[in-house]
C-alpha positions, -999 to +999 in steps of 0.1 A: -147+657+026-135+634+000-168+623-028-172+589-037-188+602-073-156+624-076-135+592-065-153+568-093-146+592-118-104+592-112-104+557-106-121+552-143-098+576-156-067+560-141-082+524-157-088+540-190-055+551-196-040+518-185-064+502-214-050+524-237-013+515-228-005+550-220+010+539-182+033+509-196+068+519-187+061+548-168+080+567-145+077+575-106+072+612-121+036+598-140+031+578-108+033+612-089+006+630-115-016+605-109-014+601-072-015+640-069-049+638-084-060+611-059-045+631-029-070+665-046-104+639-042-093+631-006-091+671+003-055+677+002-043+706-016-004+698-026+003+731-036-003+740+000+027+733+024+004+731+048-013+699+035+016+688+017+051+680+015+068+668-015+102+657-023+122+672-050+124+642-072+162+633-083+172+628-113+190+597-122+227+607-123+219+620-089+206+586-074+237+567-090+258+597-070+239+587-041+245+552-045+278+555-050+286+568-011+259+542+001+234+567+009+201+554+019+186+591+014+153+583-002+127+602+017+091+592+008+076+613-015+047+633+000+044+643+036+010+647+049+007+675+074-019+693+095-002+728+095+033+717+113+022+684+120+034+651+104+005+626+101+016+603+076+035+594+050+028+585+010+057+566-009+054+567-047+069+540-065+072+527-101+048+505-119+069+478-122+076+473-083+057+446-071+047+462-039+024+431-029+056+412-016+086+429-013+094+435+020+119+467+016+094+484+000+071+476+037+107+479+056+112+511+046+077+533+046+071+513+080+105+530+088+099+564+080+064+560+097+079+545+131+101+570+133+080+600+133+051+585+153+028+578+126+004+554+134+001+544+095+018+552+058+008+543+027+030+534-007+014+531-042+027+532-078-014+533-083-018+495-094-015+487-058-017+504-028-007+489+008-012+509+042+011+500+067+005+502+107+035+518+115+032+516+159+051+483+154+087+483+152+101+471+122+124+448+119+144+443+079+134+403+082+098+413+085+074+395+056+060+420+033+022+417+045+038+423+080+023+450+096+001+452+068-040+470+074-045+468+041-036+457+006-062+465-025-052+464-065-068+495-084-100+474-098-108+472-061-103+509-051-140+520-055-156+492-041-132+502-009-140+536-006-149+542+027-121+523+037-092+539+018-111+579+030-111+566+064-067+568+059-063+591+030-096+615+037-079+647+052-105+653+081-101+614+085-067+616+093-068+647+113-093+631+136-080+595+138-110+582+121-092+548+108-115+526+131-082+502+132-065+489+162-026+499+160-013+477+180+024+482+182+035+499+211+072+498+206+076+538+206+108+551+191+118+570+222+119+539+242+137+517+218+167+542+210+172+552+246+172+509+257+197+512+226+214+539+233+216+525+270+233+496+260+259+512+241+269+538+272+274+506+289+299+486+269+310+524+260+316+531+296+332+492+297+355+498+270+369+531+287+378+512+321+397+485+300+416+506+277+427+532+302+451+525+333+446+557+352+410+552+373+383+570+364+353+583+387+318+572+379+310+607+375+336+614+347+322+582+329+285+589+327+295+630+315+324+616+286+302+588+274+273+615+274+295+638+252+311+610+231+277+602+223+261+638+215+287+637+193+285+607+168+247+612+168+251+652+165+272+643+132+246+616+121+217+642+119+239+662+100+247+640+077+210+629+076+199+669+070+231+671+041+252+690+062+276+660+063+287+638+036+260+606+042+279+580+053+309+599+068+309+575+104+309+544+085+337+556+066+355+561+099+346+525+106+363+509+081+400+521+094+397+530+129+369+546+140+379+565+173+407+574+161+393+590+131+360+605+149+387+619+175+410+636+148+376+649+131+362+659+168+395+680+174+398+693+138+374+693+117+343+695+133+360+723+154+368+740+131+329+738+116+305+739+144+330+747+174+296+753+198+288+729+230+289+698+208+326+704+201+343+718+229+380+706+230+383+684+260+420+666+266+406+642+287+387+628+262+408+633+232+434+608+252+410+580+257+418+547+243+384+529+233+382+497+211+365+502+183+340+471+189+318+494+209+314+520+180+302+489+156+274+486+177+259+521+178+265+526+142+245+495+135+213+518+148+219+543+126+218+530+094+203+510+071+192+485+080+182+501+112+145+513+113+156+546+129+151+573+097+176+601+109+166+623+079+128+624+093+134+615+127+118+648+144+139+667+172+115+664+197+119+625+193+154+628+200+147+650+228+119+625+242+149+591+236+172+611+260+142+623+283+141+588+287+176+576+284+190+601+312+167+585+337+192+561+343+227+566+352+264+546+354+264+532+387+286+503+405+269+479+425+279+463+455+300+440+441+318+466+418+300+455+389+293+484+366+257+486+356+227+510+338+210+520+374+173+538+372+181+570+395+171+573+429+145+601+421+129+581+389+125+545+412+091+551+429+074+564+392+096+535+375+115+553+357+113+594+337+092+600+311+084+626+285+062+656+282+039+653+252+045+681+228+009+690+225+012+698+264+049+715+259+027+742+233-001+745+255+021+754+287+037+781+266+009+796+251-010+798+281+016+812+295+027+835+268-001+846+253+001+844+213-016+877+209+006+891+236+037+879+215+023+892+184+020+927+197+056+927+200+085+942+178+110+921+167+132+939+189+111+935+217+114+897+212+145+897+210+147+916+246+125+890+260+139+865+288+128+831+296+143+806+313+133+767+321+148+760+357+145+722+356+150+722+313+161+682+312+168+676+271+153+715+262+119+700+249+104+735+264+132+759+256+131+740+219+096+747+212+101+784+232+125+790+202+098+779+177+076+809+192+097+832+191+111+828+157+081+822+139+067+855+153+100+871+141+099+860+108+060+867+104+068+902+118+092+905+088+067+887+063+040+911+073+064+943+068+057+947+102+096+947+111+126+936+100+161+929+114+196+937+097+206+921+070+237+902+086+208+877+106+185+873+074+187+855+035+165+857+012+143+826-004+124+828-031+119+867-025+109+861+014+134+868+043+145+840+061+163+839+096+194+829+084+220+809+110+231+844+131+196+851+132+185+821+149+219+817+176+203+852+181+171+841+199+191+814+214+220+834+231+197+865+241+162+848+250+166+815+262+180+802+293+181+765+306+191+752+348+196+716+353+212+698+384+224+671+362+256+677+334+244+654+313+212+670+308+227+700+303+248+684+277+221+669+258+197+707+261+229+721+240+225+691+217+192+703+210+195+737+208+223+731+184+204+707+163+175+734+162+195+758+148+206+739+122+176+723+112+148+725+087+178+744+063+175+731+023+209+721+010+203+745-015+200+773+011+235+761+030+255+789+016+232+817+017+220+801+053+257+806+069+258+770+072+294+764+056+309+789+074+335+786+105+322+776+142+291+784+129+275+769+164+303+792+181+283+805+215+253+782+214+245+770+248+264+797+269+231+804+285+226+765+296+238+762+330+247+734+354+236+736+389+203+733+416+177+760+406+165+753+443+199+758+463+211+788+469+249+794+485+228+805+519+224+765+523+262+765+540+247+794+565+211+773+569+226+737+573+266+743+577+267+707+582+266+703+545+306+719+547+316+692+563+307+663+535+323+673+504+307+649+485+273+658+493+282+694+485+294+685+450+263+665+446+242+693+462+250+716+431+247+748+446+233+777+421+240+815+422+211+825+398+224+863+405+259+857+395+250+830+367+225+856+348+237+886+364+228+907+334+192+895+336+193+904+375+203+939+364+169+944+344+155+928+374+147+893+366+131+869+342+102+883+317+091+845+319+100+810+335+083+781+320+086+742+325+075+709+338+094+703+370+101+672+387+074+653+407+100+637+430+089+637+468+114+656+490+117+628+512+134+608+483+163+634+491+164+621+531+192+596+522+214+609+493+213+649+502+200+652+537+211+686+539+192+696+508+160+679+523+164+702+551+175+732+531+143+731+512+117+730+540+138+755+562+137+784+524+103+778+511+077+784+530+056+766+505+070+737+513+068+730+553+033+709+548+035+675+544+049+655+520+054+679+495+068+668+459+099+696+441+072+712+422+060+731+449+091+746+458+097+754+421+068+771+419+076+796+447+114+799+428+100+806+398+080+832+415+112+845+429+133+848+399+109+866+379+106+905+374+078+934+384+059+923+353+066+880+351+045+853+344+056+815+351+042+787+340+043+753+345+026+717+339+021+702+376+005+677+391-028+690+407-030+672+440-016+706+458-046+717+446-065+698+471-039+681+498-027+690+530+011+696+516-003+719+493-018+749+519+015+763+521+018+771+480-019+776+483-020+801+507+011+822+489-005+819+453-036+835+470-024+859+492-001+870+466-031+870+440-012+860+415-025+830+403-037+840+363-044+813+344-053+776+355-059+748+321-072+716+342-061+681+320-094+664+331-077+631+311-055+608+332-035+591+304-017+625+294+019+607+297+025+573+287+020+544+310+010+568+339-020+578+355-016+611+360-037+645+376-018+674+356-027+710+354-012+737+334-008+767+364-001+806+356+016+827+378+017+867+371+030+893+391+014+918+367-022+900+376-022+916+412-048+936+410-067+913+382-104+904+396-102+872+382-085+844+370-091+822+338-098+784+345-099+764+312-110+723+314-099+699+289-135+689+282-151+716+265-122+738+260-146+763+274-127+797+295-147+804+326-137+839+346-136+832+387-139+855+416-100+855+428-116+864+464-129+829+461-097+811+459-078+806+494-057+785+510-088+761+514-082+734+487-091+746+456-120+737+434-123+752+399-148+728+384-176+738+403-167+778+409-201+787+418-202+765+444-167+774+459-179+807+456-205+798+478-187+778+502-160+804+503-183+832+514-204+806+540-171+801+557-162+836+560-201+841+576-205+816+597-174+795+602-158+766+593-159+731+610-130+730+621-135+758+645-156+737+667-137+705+669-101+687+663-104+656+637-077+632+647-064+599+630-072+566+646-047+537+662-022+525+642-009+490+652+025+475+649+009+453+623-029+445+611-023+410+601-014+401+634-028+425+659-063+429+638-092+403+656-123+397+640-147+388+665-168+353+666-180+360+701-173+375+734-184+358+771-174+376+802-134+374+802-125+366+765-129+372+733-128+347+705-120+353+668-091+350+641-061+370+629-049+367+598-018+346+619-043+322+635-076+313+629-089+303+667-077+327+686-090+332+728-073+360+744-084+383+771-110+413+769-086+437+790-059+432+769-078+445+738-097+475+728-126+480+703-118+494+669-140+512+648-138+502+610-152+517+580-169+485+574-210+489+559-209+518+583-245+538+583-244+571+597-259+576+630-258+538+638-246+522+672-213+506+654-211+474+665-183+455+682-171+431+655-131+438+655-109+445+685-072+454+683-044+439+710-033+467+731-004+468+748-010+502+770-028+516+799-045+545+796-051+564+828-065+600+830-056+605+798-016+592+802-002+567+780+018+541+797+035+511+772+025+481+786+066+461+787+063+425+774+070+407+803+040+425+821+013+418+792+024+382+793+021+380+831-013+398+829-025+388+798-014+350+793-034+337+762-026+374+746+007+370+753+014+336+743-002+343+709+024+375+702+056+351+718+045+325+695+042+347+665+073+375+668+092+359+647+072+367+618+060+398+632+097+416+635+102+398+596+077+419+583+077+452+602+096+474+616+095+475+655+103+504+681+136+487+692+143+487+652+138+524+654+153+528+686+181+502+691+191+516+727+157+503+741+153+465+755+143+447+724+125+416+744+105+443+761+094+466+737+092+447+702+054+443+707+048+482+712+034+502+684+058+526+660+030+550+658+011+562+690-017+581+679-042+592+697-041+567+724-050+590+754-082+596+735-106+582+759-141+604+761-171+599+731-165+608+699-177+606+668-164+585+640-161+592+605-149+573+577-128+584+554-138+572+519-176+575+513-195+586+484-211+611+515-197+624+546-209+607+569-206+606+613-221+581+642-217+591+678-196+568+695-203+567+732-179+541+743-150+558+753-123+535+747-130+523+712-106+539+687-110+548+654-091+525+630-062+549+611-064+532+578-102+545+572-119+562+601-111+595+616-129+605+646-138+639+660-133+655+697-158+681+710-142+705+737-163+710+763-187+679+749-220+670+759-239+641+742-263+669+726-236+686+709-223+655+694-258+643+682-262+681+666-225+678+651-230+640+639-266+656+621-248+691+600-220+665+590-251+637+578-273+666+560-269+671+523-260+703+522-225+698+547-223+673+522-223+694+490-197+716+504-174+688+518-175+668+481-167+702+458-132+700+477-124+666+486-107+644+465-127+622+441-119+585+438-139+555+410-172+544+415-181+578+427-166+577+458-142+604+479-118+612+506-128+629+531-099+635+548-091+661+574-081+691+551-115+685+531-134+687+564-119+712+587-126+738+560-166+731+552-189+753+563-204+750+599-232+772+617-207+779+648-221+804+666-252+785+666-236+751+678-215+772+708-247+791+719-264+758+710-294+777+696-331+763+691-322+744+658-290+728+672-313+714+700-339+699+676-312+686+655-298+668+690-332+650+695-338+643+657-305+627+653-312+605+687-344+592+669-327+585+637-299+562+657-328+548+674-346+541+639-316+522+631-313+503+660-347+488+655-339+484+622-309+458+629-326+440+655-360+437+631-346+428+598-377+411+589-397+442+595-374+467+584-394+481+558-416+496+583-395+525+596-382+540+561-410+568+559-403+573+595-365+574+587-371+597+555-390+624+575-359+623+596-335+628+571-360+656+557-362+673+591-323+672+594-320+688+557-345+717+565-334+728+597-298+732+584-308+750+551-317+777+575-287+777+601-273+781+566-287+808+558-296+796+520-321+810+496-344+790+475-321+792+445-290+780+468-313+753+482-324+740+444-286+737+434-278+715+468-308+694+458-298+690+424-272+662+437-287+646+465-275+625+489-280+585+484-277+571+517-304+593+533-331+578+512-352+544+522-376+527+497 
């Protein structure tokens, strides 16, 4: 923590020396003593790389050298870091810089700031000092004081204490303690890959026009992907000093393809060969105007804001995370355009795993003190692979893992490897160039369905090997040798990790569209890794696969749709999303001793579509490790449920399994016999514990009964009455078509709404539904137009007058079934649930903060589907739905039903069918119908009575709460014992009571 008495003392001694004169003329290298001093009172130690980073300072010659070629490489001086982690930047500058006004100086620390995420920098030649809010893209026109958070001369610094150690205090920074709002949101990965989307455009635009033979839209989007890994491959290079800076605007003063081409097919060749450089004809004999290339290289130098020599690599991976989201595609009218694909439209778009998640997923799923108990050689024998691995964020930061264990192994004299993969730095052993395309080529493997991702994964890789290298180390590093990336990427394949050649024996209709087949992207994993299939399988498979619903595939790969829900039997529930069938493939391509894991979305946790992976994770016990994101703002401009989920095939016999929530941080052990194919409820353990064993004692609800869905109608707006009154023959009311409505009472039906609904209350009859059916001993008959109009005038006229507007905003039988006679059956509804569902019930909406249940003796009112599910008893007698309607009002069904069911705001949840059918229920006790099922019969009656006299005595009301609140008591204590709960059970149901059961 940084000392104000400490901080007085430097600032005196910095104005004491000015007195004396000994600062006039100084240079940045005085600067630098002085600001080193500052950055000690703050609590940064810059001999520790750790803390800091500094910049070699050049000498002058040097600058002029650098001038001379127009390089722009002027790094700021001091890095700020939190172990790996850049926070901010520091700029020193001379004395005689004014750095109140000019707006390079601000142009270019905001710059270097943006473009590593900062959300501030600072620059000071210690007369001044001005901190920058760097979330804000800059722009080279920008005003000095743009941006600006704060500006202060040095005879103001101690009278701004707090205020400068809320930015410069070490623990400050850490922990975000500025207290400022940043209010940029102009992200460098969203404003390259709009940039970089753009240029694939008119670069994609320029190949049509300059080329006569016709190109497919598939060739276009993979050679503008690789033209463009290219000239940005080459840019970092130049940025890191592996180039000469400024090498592609050279090529832009002649002729810029035609140089980059000749370089592409020579030169660089000749140096990197590699993915980036592969010798492709097709390409090389492309005629592109060189207008197109103007543009990019605009973004990628000065005056651009995008720093390329701090720019990290897991920003470039995030720009194409986001940029490959959206694809070349012609329109209807030919028109070439920058489409969003298919699978991105519903979530608006792709968008990028934060790093701090990518590290997480991999050390939860290799376990750093696992790693570190390995040999170097034992590393090196490791393989993992990412089966959906997009731009290789996760196989990048795998790489990271693995190498810094290596080279801590040989640091530690531990273990070493031969000397033809290591140099030596400052008398420590380095992996030198072979040493690091060594972990590449033997540990890491990437699938992706899509080329140019698999392109731009190689990019990375590529860059990653090259990276983080001094210039001085370039020799000794391997760096100026021949094809030094020769090899890199070999173990990046294109192709569907899901699809399997079997698909042409599941669904052989795929071998008669050739053009789904291509798109299909069958995968051999066998044949592809067949070497890792001979040791018997991965060691690890790790990722974030795609959220994309299956059903998005209905239209574009049909056959792949099918495919899926015919292999996995994980993924025949529902509307499952690809993750679940990833998970199970993972699970598949791993050997005796694999762990996978992933970052998912945890609604399988919970939902219907998730049994099926629920039920193998459990039955399999191999679920290992769970880390529950209790935050929802994980990924940018989502709300989002994610989990980190551990699978281990070594964890078989393992009694337990390690859940971990966000919160506290805090690792709780849980009973693997308590997790099932019932949704799954980490949070509260204990209590799933609790409900799991209950269940396998007594039962489960949905044992004793079927919960169904209500009516859907063709349309609420227009089928949907509310009710002013009813006489004999009619009802009155309004639609949302028509605000007087009269039409008959036969040609309606009472719906039951989730509407104030109070648990064991007579509902009473304030909507009705048109119904165009008859109903007789339980057979549905449709009702055809012409007859509801003959018998049903004033309902009919009101649907003829309105089906214009009806068939304009839904879709109608005859629209699904264009064979049948539209004039007769456009009124009918899409969906027939449940009509035949004539005999009491019980209702029970769907999202309450409690479960709750009336009895519903009426036997042709329906349950409404949007909100209200309603329950059939076989074998029903009014007693036995009074007892059911009590268990599913008494606070301890409800304690059960609310640790699984899905939590919404305001404290509410959805009970839907999967969070009900597996609660606990006394069932041999409601089939024998036992003493306490009985009492709970006649208790419930007098609680619907209560309420009754409640509604028609509103002034009196007040008198029947005690009454009511005995009930409610009664009801409590005579399930606590068909239960079977001890005190200590009973005290943690009571702890969270139920709200609607109390009167006052």
């Amino acid at each position: 923590m940084a000392r104000i008495d400490d901080f007085k003392i430097f600032v005196a001694s910095y104005q004491e020396a000015c007195r004396r004169g000994e600062l006039e003329m100084a240079s940045e290298e005085t600067t630098r003593t002085w600001i080193n001093q500052m950055l000690a009172v703050f609590d940064w130690d810059v001999r520790n790389t750790n803390h800091v980073l500094q910049e070699v300072p050049l000498e002058t010659a040097e600058r002029t050298a650098l001038n001379e070629i127009g390089s722009t490489n002027t790094r700021p001086d001091y890095t700020l870091m939190n172990g790996r982690v850049r926070l901010f930047f520091l700029d020193a500058k001379k004395r005689t810089v004014n750095i109140k006004d000019d707006k390079n100086i601000a142009f270019q620390i905001r710059s270097y700031g943006w473009s590593i995420g900062a959300k501030y920098s600072v620059v000071t030649n210690m007369d001044e000092l001005a901190i920058y809010d760097c979330t804000a893209m800059p722009r080279h026109s920008d005003n000095g004081d743009f941006a600006r958070v704060l500006y202060l001369k040095s005879e103001c610094y101690e009278d701004n204490f707090d205020r400068l150690n809320s930015f410069l205090g070490r623990k400050e920074a850490i922990n975000n303690n500025q207290n400022v709002r940043f209010v940029g949101k102009d992200s460098i990965d969203k404003n390259f890959s709009k940039a970089l989307s753009n240029v694939r455009l008119n670069l994609a635009q320029a190949i049509i026009d300059g080329n006569h033979s016709a190109i497919s839209i598939a060739d276009l989007n993979l050679w503008t992907q690789i033209i463009l890994n290219r000239i940005l491959f080459i840019r970092v290079c130049e940025a890191r000093g592996l180039e000469r800076d400024g090498l592609l605007k050279d090529f832009s003063r002649t002729d810029f393809w035609a140089q980059f081409k000749r370089s592409s097919y020579f030169a660089f060749y000749e140096h990197y060969d590699g993915p980036m450089f592969v010798r492709i004809n097709h390409i090389q004999s492309l005629n592109i105007d060189n207008a197109v290339f103007e543009e990019l290289l605009s973004y990628l130098y000065y005056p651009s804001p995008y720093c390329f020599d701090v720019i990290p690599l897991k920003s470039i991976s995030d720009i194409y995370d986001l940029f490959l989201g959206y694809h070349l595609e012609y329109d209807e009218c030919g028109i070439l355009g920058n489409v969003l694909k298919s699978e991105f439209r519903k979530s608006n778009g792709a968008v990028t795993t934060p790093e701090h998640i990518v590290q997480n997923t991999i050390d939860c799923t290799i376990a750093p003190q696992y790693l570190q108990s390995l040999t170097n050689e034992q590393i090196l024998d490791l393989k993992i692979l990412d089966p959906a691995c997009g731009s290789g964020v996760f196989l990048v930061s795998i790489y990271d893992h693995l190498s810094t264990q290596i080279e801590r192994n040989i640091e530690g004299k531990q273990d070493s490897l031969p000397d033809q993969y290591l140099y030596e730095k400052v008398g420590k052993k380095c992996l030198n160039l072979r040493g690091r395309k060594l972990i590449v080529n033997q540990c890491l493997h990437g699938v992706d369905i899509n080329q140019e991702c698999v392109e731009v994964a190689k990019l990375s890789l590529s860059l990653k090997i090259i990276d983080g290298y001094e210039p001085s180390d370039f020799n000794n590093a391997g760096l100026y040798g021949s094809q030094i990336l020769h090899g890199v990427g070999v173990n990046i394949k294109c192709g569907n990790s899901l699809v399997e050649p079997d698909i042409m024996e599941r669904v052989s209709s795929i071998t008669e569209n050739l053009e789904e087949l291509a798109a299909t992207n069958i995968f051999d994993y066998r044949t592809a890794f067949s070497d890792v299939f001979d040791s018997g399988g991965f060691d690890f498979v790790i990722g974030n696969p795609p959220y994309v619903e299956v059903k998005n595939y209905n239209v574009a790969l049909p056959c792949m749709s099918v495919y899926i829900k015919q292999r996995y039997g994980s993924s025949r529930n529902g509307k499952i999303d690809l993750a679940i069938p990833f998970i199970e493939r993972g699970i598949e391509l791993l050997n005796e001793y694999g762990s996978l894991g992933y970052i998912v979305q945890k609604r399988f946790f919970k939902t219907e579509y998730g049994k099926g992976i629920r039920k193998l994770l459990s039955d399999g016990r191999l679920l290992r490790t769970v880390y529950d994101y209790t935050e929802t703002d994980m990924f940018e401009d989502r709300i989002t449920y994610v989990a980190i989920v551990v699978c281990d095939k070594s964890a078989m016999n393992e009694e337990t399994i390690k859940y971990t929530s966000s919160i506290n941080g805090e690792c709780i052990n849980i009973a693997k016999d308590t997790i099932t194919e019932t949704p799954w409820t980490f949070e509260n353990y204990q209590t799933n514990a609790l409900r799991v064993r209950l269940a396998n004692e007594l039962g489960t609800l949905g044992e004793v009964c079927n919960i169904k869905v209500g009516v859907q109608v063709l349309w609420d707006d227009a089928f949907h009455i509310v009710v002013d009154h009813i006489d004999e023959d009619y009802i009155y009311g309004s639609t949302s078509l028509c605000e007087n409505l009269r039409v008959e009472r036969g040609a309606c039906r009472v719906l039951l709404c989730n509407d104030q609904f109070v648990p064991l209350s007579v509902r009473q009859d304030t909507t009705y539904i048109l119904f165009p059916y008859d109903v007789v001993n339980g057979c549905v008959q449709p009702i055809l137009f012409s007859d509801y109009e003959r018998r049903y005038p004033f309902a009919g006229r009101y649907l003829r007058e309105n089906r214009a507007i009806i068939e304009n905003n839904v879709q109608t039988v005859p629209d699904r079934f264009p064979t049948l006679d539209r004039n007769e059956n456009w009124h009918l509804f899409t969906r027939a649930n449940n009509h035949n569902a004539v005999y009491k019930k019980l209702c029970i909406p769907m999202t309450t903060q409690n479960p709750q249940a009336a009895v519903v003796m009426q036997e042709d009112a329906y349950c409404d589907n949007a909100n209200m599910f309603f329950v059939q008893i076989p074998n029903v007698t009014d007693d036995k739905l009074y007892a059911m309607a009590a268990v599913i009002n008494s606070t301890p069904f409800a304690y059960f039903a609310k640790s699984i069911a899905n939590p919404q705001q305001g404290g509410f949840y959805k009970f839907n069918k999967q969070f009900l059918v597996p609660v606990p229920f006394p069932c041999d006790d409601f089939r024998t119908f036992s003493d306490h099922m009985q009492r709970l019969a006649i208790v419930a009656r007098r609680i619907e009575e209560a309420n009754t006299a409640i509604t028609t005595n509103i002034s009196s009301a007040s008198r029947f709460y005690t009454l009511l609140n005995n009930f409610w008591n009664e009801v409590d204590q005579l399930c606590y014992e068909l239960y079977g709960l001890t005190e200590a059970e009973k005290g943690a149901i009571m702890s969270n009571p139920r709200t609607d059961h109390r009167y006052e």
